[in-house]
C-alpha positions in Angstrom: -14.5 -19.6 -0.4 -10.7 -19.2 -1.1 -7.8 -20.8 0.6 -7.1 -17.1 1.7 -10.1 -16.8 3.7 -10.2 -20.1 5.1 -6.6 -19.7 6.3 -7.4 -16.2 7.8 -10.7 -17.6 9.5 -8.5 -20.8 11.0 -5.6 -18.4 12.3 -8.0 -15.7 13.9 -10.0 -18.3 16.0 -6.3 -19.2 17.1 -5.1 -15.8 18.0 -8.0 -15.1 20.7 -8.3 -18.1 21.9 -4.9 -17.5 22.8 -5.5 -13.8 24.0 -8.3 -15.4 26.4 -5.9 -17.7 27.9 -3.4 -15.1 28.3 -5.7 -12.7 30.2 -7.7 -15.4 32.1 -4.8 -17.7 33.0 -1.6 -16.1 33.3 -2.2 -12.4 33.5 -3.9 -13.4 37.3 -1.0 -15.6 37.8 1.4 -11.8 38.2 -1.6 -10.1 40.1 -3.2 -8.8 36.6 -7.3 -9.4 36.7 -8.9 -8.2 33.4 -12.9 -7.8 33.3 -14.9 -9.6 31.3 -16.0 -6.8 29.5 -12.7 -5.3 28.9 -11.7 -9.0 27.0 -14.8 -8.8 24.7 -13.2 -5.1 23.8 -9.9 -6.9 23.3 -11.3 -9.4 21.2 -13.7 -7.2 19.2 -10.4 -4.7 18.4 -8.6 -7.6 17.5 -11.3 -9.1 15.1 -12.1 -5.3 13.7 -8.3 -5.0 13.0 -7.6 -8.7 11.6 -10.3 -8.0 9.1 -9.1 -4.4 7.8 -5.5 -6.1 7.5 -6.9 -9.6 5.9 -9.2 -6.5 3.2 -6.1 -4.8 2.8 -3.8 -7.4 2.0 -5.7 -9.4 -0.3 -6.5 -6.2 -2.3 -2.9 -6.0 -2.6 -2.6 -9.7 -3.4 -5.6 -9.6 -5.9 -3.9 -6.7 -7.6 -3.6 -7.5 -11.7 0.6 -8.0 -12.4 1.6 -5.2 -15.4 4.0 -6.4 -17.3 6.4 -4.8 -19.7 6.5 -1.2 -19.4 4.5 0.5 -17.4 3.2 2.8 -19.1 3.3 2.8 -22.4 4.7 6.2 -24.6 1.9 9.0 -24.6 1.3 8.3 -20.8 1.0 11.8 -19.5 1.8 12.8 -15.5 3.1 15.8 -13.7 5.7 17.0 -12.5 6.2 17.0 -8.8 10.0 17.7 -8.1 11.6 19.9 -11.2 13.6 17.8 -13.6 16.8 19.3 -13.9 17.6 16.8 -15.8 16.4 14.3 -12.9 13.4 14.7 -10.8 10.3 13.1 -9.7 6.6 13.2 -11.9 3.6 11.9 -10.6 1.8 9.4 -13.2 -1.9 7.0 -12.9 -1.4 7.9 -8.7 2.3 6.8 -8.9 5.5 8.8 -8.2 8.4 8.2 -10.6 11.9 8.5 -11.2 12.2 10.7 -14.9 14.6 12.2 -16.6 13.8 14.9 -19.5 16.9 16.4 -22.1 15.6 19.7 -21.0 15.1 21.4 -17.5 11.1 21.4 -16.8 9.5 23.2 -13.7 6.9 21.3 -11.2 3.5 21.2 -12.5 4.3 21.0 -15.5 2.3 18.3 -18.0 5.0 15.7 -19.0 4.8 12.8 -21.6 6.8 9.3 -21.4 8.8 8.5 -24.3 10.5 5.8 -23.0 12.1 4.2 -19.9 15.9 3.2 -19.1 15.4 0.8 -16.0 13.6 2.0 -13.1 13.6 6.2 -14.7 11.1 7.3 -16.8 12.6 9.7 -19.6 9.6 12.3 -20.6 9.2 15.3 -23.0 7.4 18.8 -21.8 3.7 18.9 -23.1 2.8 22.4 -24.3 0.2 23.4 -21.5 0.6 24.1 -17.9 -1.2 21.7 -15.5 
């Protein structure tokens, strides 16, 4: 097992027993009397959404680091918001900044030639996507 786990097993097992001294001890103290039943709800919601968070954060976590650039020339995306000479393309699932010498419509098949910082700078491809 990894520290991760461990860490996520440790802190859950805190958090209800701290929502079942909440509701048993001082939700009755203001007049507030919560049903059994209704705190196993409570605690099954919680565990149900403690383990889609802990799944989605360690995917997240566990993601591979790229390096460099991004992707590399000959990366092909489209073209989502017209670059005029700025606009947004959509490449590998991911939106990005480009910038093309010439104006080129959306949906449109662009290629990276390069990147200056955080823009993409792209050439038309021949075809329509």
């Amino acid at each position: 097992m990894n520290v991760r786990l461990i860490i996520a097993i440790i802190t859950n097992i805190i958090e209800i027993i701290a929502i079942i001294l909440v509701v048993q001890i001082a939700l009755p103290k203001i007049g507030v009397d919560i049903p059994f039943t209704a705190l196993l709800l409570i605690i099954l919601a919680w565990i149900v959404f403690s383990v889609t968070i802990y799944r989605i954060g360690s995917r997240a976590l566990d993601r591979q680091v790229k390096a460099g650039l991004a992707f590399p020339p000959g990366s092909k995306g489209v073209v989502i918001k017209e670059l005029s000479p700025e606009g947004t393309i959509k490449i590998e699932g991911e939106y990005w900044r480009a910038y093309c010498v010439e104006p080129v419509a959306s949906g449109r098949e662009v290629e990276v030639v390069n990147r200056e910082r955080m823009v993409l700078v792209v050439r038309p491809v021949d075809k329509q996507v």
